[in-house]
SELUM-296841 format. One record per residue: x, y, z of N, C-alpha, C, O in turn; residue in one letter; residue number from 1. Coordinates in steps of 0.2 Angstrom, whole numbers, always signed. Layout:
PT | X | Y | Z | X | Y | Z | X | Y | Z | X | Y | Z | a | NUM
...
end
This chain:
PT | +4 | -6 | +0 | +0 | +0 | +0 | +4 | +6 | +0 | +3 | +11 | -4 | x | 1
PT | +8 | +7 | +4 | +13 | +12 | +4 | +18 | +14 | -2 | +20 | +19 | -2 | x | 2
PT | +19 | +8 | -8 | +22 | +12 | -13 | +15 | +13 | -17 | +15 | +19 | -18 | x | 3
PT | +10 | +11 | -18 | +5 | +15 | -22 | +4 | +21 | -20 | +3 | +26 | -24 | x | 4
PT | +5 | +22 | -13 | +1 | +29 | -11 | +6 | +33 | -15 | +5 | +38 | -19 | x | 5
PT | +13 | +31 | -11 | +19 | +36 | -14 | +20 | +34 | -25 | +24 | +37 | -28 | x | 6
PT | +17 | +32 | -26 | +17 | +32 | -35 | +12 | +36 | -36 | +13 | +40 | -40 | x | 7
PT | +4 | +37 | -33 | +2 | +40 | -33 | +3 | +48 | -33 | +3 | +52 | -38 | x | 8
PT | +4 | +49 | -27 | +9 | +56 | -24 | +14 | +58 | -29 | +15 | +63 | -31 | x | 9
PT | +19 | +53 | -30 | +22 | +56 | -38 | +17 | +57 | -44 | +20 | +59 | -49 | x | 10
PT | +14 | +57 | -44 | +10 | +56 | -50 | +6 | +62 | -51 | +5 | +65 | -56 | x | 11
PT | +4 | +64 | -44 | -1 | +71 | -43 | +4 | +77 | -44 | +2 | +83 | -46 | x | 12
PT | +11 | +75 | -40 | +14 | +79 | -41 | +18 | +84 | -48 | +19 | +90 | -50 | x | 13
PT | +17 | +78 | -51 | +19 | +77 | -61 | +15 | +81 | -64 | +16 | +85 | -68 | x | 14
PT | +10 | +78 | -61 | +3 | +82 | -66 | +2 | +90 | -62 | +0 | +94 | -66 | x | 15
PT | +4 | +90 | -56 | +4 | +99 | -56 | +8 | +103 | -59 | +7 | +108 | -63 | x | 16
PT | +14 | +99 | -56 | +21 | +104 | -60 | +20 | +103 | -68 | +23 | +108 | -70 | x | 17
PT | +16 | +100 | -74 | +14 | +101 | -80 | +10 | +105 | -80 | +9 | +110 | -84 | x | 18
PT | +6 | +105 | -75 | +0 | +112 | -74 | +3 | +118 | -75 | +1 | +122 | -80 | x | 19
PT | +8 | +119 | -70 | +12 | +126 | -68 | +15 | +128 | -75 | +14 | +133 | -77 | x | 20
PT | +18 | +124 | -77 | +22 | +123 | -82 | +19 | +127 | -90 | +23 | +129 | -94 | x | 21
PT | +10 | +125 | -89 | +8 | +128 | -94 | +6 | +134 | -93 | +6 | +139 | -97 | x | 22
PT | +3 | +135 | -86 | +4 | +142 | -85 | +9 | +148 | -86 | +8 | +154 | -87 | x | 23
PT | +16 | +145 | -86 | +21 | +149 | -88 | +22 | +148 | -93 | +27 | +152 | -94 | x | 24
PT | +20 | +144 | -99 | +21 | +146 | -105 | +14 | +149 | -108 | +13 | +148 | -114 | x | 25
PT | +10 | +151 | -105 | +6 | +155 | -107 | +5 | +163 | -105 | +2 | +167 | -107 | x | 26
PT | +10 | +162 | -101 | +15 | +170 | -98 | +18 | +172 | -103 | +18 | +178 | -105 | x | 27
PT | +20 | +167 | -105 | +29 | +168 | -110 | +22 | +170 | -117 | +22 | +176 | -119 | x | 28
PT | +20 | +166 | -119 | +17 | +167 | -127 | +10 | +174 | -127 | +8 | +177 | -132 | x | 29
PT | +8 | +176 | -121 | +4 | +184 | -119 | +9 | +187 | -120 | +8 | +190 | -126 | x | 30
PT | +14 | +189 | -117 | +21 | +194 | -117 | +23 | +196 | -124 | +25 | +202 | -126 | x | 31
PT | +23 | +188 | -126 | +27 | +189 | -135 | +21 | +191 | -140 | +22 | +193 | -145 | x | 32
PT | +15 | +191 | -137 | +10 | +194 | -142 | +7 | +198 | -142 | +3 | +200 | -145 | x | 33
PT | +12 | +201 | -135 | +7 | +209 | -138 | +15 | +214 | -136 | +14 | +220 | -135 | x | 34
PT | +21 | +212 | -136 | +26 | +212 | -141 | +26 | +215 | -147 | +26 | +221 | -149 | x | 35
PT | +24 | +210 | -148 | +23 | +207 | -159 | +19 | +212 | -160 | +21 | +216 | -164 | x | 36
PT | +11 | +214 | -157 | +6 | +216 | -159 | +9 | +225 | -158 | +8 | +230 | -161 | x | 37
PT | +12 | +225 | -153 | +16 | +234 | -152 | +20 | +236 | -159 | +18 | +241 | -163 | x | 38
PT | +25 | +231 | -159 | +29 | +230 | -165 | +27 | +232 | -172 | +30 | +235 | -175 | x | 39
PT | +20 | +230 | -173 | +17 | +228 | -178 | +14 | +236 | -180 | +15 | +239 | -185 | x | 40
PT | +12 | +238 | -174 | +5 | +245 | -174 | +13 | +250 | -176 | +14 | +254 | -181 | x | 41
PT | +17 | +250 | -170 | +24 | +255 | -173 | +28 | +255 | -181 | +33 | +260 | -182 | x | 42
PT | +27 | +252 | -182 | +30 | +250 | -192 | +27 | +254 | -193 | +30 | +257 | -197 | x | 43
PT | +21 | +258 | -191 | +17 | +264 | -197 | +14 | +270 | -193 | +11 | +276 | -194 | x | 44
PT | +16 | +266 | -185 | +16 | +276 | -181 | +22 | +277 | -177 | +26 | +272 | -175 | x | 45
PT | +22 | +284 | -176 | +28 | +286 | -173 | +24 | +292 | -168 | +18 | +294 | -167 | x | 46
PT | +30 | +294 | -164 | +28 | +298 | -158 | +26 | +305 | -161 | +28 | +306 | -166 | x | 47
PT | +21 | +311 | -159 | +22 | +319 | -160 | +28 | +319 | -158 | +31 | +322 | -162 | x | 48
PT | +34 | +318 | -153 | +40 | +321 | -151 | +43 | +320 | -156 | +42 | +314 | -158 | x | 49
PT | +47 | +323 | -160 | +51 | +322 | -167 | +58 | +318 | -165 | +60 | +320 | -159 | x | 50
PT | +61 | +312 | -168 | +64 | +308 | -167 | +71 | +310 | -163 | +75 | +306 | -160 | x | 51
PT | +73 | +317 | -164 | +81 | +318 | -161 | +79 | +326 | -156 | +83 | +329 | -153 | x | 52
PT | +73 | +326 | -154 | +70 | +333 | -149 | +73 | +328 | -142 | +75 | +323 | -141 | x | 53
PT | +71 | +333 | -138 | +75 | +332 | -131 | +70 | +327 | -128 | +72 | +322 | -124 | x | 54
PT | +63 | +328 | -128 | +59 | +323 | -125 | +57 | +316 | -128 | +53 | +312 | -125 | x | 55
PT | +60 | +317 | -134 | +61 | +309 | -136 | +65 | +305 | -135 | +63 | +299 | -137 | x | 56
PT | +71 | +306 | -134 | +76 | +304 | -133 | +76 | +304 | -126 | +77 | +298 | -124 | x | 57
PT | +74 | +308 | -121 | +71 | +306 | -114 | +67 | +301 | -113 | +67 | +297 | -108 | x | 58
PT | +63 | +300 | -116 | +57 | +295 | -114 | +62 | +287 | -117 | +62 | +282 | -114 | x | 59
PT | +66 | +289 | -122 | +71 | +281 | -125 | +75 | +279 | -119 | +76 | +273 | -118 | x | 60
PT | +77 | +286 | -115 | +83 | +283 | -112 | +81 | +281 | -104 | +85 | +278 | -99 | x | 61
PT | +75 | +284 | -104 | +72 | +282 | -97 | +70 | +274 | -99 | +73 | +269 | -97 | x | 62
PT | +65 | +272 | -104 | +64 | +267 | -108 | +69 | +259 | -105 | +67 | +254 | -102 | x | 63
PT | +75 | +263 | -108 | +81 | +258 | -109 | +82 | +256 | -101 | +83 | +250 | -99 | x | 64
PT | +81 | +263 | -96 | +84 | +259 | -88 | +77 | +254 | -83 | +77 | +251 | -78 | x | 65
PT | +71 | +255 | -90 | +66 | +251 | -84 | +68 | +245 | -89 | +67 | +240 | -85 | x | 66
PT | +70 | +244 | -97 | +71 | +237 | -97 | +76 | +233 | -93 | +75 | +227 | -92 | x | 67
PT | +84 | +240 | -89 | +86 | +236 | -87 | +82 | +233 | -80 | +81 | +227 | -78 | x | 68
PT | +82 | +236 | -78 | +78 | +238 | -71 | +73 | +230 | -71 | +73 | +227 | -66 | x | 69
PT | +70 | +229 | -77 | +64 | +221 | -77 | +70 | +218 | -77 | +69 | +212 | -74 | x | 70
PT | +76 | +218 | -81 | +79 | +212 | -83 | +82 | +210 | -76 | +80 | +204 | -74 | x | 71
PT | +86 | +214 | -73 | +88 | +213 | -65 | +83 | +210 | -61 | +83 | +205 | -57 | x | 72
PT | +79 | +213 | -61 | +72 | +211 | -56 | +69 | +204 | -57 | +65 | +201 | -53 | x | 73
PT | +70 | +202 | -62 | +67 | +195 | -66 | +72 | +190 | -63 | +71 | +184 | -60 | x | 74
PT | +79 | +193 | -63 | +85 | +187 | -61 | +85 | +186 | -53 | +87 | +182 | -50 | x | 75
PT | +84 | +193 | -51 | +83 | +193 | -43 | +79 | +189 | -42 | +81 | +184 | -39 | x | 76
PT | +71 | +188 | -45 | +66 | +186 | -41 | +68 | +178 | -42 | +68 | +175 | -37 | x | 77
PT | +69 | +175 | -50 | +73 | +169 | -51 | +77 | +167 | -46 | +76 | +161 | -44 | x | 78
PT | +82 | +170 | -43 | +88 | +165 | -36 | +82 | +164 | -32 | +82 | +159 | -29 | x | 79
PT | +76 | +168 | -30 | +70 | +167 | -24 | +68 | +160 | -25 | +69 | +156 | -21 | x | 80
PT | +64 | +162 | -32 | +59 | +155 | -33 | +61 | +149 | -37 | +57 | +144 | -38 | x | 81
PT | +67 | +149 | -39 | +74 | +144 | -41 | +69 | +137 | -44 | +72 | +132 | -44 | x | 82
PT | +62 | +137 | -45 | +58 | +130 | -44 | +55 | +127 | -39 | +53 | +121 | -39 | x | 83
PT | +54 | +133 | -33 | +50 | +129 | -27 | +43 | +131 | -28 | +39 | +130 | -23 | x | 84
PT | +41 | +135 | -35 | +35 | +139 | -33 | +29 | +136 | -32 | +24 | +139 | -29 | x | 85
PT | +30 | +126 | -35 | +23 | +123 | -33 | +26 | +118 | -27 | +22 | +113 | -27 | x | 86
PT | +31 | +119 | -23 | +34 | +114 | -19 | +32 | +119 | -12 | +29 | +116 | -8 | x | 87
PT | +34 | +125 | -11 | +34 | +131 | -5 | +32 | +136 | -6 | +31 | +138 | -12 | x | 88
PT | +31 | +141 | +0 | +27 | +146 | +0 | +34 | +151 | -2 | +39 | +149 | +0 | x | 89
PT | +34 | +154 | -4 | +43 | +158 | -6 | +41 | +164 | -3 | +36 | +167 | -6 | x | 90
PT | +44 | +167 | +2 | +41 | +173 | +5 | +45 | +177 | +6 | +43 | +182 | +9 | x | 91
PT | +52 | +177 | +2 | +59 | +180 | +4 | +58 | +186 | -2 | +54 | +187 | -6 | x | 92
PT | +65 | +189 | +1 | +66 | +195 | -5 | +59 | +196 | -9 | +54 | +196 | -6 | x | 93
PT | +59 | +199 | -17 | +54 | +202 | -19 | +48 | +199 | -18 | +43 | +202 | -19 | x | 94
PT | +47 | +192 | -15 | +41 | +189 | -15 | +39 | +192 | -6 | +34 | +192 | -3 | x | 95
PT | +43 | +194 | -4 | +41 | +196 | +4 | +34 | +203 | +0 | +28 | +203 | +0 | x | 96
PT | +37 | +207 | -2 | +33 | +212 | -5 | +28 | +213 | -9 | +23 | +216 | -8 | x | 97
PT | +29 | +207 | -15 | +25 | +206 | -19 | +23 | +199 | -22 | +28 | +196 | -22 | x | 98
PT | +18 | +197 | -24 | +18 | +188 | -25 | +19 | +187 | -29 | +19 | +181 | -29 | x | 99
PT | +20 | +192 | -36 | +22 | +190 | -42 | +26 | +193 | -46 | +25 | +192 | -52 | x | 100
PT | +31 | +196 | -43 | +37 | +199 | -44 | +41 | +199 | -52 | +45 | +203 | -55 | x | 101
PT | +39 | +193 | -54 | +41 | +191 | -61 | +36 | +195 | -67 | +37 | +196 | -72 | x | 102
PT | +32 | +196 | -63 | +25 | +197 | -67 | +27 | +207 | -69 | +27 | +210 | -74 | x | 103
PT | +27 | +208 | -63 | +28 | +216 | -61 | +35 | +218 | -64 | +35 | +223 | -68 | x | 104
PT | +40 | +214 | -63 | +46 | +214 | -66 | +45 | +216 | -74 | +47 | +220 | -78 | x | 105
PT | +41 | +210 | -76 | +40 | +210 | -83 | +36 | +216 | -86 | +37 | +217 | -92 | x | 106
PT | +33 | +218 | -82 | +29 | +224 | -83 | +32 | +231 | -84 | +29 | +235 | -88 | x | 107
PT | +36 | +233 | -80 | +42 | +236 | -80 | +46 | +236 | -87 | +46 | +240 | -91 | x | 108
PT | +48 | +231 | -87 | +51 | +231 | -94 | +49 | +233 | -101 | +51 | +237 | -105 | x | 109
PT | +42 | +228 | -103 | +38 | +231 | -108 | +38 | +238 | -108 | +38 | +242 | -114 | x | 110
PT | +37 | +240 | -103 | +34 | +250 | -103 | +43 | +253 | -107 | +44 | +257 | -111 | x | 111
PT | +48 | +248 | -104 | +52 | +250 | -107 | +52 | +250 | -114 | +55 | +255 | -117 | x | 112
PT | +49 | +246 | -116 | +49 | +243 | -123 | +45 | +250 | -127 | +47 | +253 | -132 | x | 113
PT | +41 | +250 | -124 | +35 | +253 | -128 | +37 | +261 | -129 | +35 | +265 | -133 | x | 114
PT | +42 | +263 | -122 | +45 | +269 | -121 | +52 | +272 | -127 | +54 | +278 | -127 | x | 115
PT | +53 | +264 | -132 | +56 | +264 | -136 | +54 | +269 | -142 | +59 | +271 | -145 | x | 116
PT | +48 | +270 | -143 | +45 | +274 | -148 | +44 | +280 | -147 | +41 | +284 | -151 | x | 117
PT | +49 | +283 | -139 | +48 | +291 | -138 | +42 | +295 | -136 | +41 | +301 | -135 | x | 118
PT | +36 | +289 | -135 | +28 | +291 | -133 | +27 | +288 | -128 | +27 | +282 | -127 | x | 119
PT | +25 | +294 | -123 | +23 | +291 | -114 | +16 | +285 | -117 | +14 | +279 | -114 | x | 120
PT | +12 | +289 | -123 | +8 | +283 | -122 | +9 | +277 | -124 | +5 | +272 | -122 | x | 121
PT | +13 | +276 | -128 | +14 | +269 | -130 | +19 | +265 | -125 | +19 | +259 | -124 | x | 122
PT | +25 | +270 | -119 | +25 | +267 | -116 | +21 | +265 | -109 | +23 | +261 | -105 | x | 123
PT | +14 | +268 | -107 | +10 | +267 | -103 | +5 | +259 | -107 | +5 | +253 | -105 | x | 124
PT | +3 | +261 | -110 | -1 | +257 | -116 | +1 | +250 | -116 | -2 | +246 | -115 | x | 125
PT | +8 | +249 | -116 | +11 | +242 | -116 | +11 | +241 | -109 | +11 | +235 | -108 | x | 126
PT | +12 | +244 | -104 | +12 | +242 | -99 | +5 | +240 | -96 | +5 | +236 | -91 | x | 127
PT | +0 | +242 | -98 | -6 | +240 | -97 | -7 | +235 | -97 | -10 | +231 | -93 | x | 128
PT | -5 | +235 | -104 | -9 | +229 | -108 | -7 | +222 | -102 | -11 | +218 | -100 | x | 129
PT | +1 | +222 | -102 | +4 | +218 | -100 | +0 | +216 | -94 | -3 | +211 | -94 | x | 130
PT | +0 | +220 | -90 | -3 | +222 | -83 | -10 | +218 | -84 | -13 | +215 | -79 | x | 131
PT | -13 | +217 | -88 | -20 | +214 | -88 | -18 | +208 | -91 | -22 | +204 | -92 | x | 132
PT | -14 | +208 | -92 | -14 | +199 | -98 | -11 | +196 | -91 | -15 | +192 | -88 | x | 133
PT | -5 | +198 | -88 | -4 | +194 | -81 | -7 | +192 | -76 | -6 | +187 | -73 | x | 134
PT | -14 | +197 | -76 | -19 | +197 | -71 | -22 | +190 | -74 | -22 | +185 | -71 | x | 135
PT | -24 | +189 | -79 | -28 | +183 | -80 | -20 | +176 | -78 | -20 | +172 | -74 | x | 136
PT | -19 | +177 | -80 | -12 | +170 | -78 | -11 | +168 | -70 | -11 | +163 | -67 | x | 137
PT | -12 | +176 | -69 | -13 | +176 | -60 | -17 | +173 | -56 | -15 | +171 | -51 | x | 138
PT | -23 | +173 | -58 | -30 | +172 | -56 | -30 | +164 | -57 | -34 | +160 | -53 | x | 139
PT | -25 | +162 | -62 | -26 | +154 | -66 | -21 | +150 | -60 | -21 | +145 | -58 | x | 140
PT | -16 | +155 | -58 | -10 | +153 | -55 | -13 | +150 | -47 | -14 | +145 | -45 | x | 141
PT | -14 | +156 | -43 | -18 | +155 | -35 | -24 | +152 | -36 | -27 | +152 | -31 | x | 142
PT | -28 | +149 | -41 | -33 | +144 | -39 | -27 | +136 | -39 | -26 | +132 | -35 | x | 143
PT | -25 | +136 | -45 | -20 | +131 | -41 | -15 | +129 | -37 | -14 | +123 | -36 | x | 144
PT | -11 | +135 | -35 | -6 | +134 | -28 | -10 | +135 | -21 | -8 | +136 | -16 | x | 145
PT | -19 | +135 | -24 | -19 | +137 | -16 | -23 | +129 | -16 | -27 | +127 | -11 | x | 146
PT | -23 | +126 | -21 | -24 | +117 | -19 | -19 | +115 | -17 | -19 | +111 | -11 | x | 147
PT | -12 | +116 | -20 | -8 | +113 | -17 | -3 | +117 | -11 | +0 | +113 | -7 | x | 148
PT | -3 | +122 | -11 | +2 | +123 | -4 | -3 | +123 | +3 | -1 | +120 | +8 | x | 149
PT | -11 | +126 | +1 | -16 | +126 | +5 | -14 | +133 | +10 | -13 | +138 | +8 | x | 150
PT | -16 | +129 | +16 | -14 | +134 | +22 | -11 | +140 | +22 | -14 | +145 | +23 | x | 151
PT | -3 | +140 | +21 | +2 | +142 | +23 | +2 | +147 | +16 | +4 | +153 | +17 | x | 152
PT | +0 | +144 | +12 | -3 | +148 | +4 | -7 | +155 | +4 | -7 | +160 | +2 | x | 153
PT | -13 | +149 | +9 | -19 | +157 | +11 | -15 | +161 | +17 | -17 | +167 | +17 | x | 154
PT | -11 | +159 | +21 | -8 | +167 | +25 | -4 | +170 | +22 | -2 | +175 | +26 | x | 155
PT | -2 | +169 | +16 | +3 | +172 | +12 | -1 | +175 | +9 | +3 | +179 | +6 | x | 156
PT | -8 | +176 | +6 | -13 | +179 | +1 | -15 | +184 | +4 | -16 | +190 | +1 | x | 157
PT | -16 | +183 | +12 | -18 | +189 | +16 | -15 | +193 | +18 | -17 | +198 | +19 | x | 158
PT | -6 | +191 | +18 | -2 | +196 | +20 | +1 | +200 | +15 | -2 | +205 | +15 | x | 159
PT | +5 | +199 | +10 | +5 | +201 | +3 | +3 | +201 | -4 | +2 | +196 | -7 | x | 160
PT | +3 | +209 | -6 | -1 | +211 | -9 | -2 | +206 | -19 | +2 | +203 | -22 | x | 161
PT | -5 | +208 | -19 | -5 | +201 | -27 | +1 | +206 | -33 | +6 | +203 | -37 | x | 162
PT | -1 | +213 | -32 | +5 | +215 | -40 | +7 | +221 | -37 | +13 | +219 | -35 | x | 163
PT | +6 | +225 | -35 | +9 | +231 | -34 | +11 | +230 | -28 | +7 | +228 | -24 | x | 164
PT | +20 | +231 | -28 | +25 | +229 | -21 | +23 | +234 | -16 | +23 | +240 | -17 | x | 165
PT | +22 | +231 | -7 | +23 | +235 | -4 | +28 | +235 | +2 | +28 | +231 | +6 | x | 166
PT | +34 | +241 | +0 | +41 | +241 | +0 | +41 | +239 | +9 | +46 | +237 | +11 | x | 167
PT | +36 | +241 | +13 | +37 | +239 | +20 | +36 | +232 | +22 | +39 | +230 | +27 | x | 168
PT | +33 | +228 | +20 | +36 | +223 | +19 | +42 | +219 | +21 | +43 | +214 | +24 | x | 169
PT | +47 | +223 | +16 | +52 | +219 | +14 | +55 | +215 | +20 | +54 | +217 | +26 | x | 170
PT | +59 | +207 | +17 | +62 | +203 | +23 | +67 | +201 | +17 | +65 | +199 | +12 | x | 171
PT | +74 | +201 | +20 | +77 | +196 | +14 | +75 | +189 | +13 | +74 | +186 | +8 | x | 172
PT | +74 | +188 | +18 | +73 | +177 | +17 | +79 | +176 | +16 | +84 | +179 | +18 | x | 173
PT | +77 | +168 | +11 | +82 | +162 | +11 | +82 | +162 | +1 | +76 | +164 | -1 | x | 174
PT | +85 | +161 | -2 | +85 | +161 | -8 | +84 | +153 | -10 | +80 | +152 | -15 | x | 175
PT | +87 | +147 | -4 | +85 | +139 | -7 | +91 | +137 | -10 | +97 | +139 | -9 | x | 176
PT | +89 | +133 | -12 | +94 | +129 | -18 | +94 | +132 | -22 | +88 | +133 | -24 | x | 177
PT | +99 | +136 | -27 | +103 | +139 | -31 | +100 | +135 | -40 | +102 | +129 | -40 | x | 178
PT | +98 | +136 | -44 | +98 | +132 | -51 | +98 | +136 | -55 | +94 | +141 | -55 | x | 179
PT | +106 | +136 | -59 | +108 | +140 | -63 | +105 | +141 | -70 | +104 | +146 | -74 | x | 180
PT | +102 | +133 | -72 | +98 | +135 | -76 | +92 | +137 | -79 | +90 | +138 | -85 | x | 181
PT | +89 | +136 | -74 | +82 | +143 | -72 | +84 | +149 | -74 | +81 | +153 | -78 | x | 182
PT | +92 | +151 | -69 | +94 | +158 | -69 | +97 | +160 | -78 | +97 | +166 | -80 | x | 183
PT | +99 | +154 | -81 | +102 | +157 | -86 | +94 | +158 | -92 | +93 | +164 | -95 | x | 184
PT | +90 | +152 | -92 | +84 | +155 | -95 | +80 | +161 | -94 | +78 | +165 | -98 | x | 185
PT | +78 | +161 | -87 | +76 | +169 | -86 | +79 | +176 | -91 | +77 | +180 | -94 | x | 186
PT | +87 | +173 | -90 | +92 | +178 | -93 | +91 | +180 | -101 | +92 | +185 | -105 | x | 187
PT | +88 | +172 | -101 | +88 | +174 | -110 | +82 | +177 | -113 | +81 | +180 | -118 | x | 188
PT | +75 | +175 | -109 | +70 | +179 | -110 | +69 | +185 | -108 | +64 | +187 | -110 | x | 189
PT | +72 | +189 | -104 | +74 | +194 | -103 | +78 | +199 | -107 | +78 | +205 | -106 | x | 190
PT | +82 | +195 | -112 | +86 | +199 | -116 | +81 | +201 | -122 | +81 | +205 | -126 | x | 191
PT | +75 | +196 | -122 | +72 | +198 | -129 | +70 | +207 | -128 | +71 | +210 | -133 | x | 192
PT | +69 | +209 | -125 | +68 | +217 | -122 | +71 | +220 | -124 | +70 | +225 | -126 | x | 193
PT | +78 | +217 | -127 | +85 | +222 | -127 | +82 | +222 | -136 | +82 | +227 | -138 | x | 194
PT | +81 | +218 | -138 | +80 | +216 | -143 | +75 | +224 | -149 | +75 | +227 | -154 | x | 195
PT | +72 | +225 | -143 | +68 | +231 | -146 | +73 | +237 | -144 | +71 | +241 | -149 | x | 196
PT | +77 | +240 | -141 | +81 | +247 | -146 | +83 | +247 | -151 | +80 | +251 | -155 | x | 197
PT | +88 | +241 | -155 | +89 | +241 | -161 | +85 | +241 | -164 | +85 | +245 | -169 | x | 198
PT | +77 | +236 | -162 | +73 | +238 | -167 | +68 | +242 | -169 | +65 | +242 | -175 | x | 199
PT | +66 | +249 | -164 | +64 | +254 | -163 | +68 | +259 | -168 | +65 | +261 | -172 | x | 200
PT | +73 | +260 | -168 | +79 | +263 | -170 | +80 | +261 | -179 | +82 | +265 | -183 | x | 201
PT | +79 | +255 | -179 | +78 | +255 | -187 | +72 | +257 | -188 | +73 | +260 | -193 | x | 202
PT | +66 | +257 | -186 | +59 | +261 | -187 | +60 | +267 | -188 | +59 | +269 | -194 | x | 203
PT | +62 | +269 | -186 | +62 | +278 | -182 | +69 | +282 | -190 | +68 | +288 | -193 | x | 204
PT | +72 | +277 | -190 | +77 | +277 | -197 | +75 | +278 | -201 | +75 | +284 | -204 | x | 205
PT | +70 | +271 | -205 | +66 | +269 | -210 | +61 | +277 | -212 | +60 | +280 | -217 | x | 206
PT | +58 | +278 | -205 | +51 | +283 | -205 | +56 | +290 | -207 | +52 | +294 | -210 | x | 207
PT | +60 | +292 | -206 | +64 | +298 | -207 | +65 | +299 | -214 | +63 | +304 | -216 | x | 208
PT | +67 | +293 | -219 | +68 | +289 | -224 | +65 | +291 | -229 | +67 | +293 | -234 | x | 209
PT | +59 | +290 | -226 | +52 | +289 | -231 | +52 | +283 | -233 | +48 | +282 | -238 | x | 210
PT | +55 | +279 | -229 | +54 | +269 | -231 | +48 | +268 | -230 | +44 | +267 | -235 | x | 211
PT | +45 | +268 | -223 | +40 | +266 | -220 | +35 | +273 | -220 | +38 | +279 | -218 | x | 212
PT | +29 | +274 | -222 | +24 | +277 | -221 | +21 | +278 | -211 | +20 | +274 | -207 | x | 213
PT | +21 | +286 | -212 | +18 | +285 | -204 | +9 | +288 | -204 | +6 | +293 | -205 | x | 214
PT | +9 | +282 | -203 | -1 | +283 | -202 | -5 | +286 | -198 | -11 | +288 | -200 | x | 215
PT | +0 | +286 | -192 | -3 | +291 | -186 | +1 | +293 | -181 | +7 | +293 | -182 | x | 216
PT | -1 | +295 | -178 | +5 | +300 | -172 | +1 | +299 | -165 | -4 | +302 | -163 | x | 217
PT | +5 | +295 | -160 | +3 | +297 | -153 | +9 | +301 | -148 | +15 | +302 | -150 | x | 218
PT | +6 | +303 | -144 | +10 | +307 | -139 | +13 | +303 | -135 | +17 | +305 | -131 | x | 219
end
């Protein structure tokens, strides 16, 4: 009786962590799609700030430190939750503050992204968006960690806050067991961010050009 229970118990275990698993890659593929879909709309708009003015080139270079700012913040949260996130309750460093620091991290960054095109609206606009697409992942994430962690899960729901960090909180904690390559993946989805100066920068080229046609203009 005792190994069925324990084959079962691996078994449930299996099937959560595939669970989790798909909820992070439907993190990852919302991210990349509305990305793609920014991407797409800026090919044929550009900012009212003209491309080399002093406030556009301000909103780029602010832009460039919230990408850096998600990218560090992303690797931080990574030595936290290293893979214990359907195993324990991870209550150290950013997760003392906020419960989904990867998410909020990530959110920060896009704004970066979006900040690329020189227009506060496009970098608030993508950060929105992002902000509500994680809300649904979120909502999918705590109906099932609070099956499995349970209890200890729900006093962690009641003390910190779901997305917006609240800095009195903080406690360093315990980081765990170290997995470098959690930390190197984080790393490289993270880089896709960097990916957008270069390619804001040939738009912005292109559109000076007359390559590309500009359809519209936001602020």
């Amino acid at each position: 009786m005792p190994a069925v229970q324990n084959a079962t118990h691996d078994s449930g275990r299996r099937q959560q962590g595939q669970s989790l698993s798909r909820y992070q890659r439907t993190r990852r593929y919302m991210l990349a799609g509305l990305v793609v879909l920014l991407c797409a709309l800026l090919l044929f708009g550009q900012s009212t700030f003209p491309p080399e003015s002093v406030v556009h080139e301000t909103i780029e270079m602010f832009g460039v430190l919230l990408i850096f700012l998600g990218i560090v913040g992303r690797l931080w949260s990574t030595l936290y939750i290293g893979g214990r996130k359907s195993a324990e309750v991870v209550t150290g460093g950013p997760y003392s503050i906020t419960r989904n620091p990867l998410y909020v991290f990530s959110t920060v960054a896009a704004a970066g992204v979006g900040a690329q095109m020189g227009s506060f609206t496009a970098m608030f606009g993508l950060a929105l968006l992002c902000a509500l697409a994680f809300h649904v992942v979120i909502l999918r994430e705590e109906r099932f960690l609070r099956e499995v962690l349970g209890a200890p899960y729900e006093a962690y729901l009641a003390r910190v806050p779901r997305f917006f960090p609240r800095l009195s909180l903080y406690d360093e904690g315990d980081t765990g067991s170290f997995q470098p390559k959690l930390l190197k993946t984080t790393l490289l989805d993270g880089l896709v961010f960097l990916l957008a100066m270069p390619f804001f920068e040939s738009i912005d080229s292109a559109q000076m050009a007359g390559v590309l046609p500009v359809l519209f203009t936001v602020p």
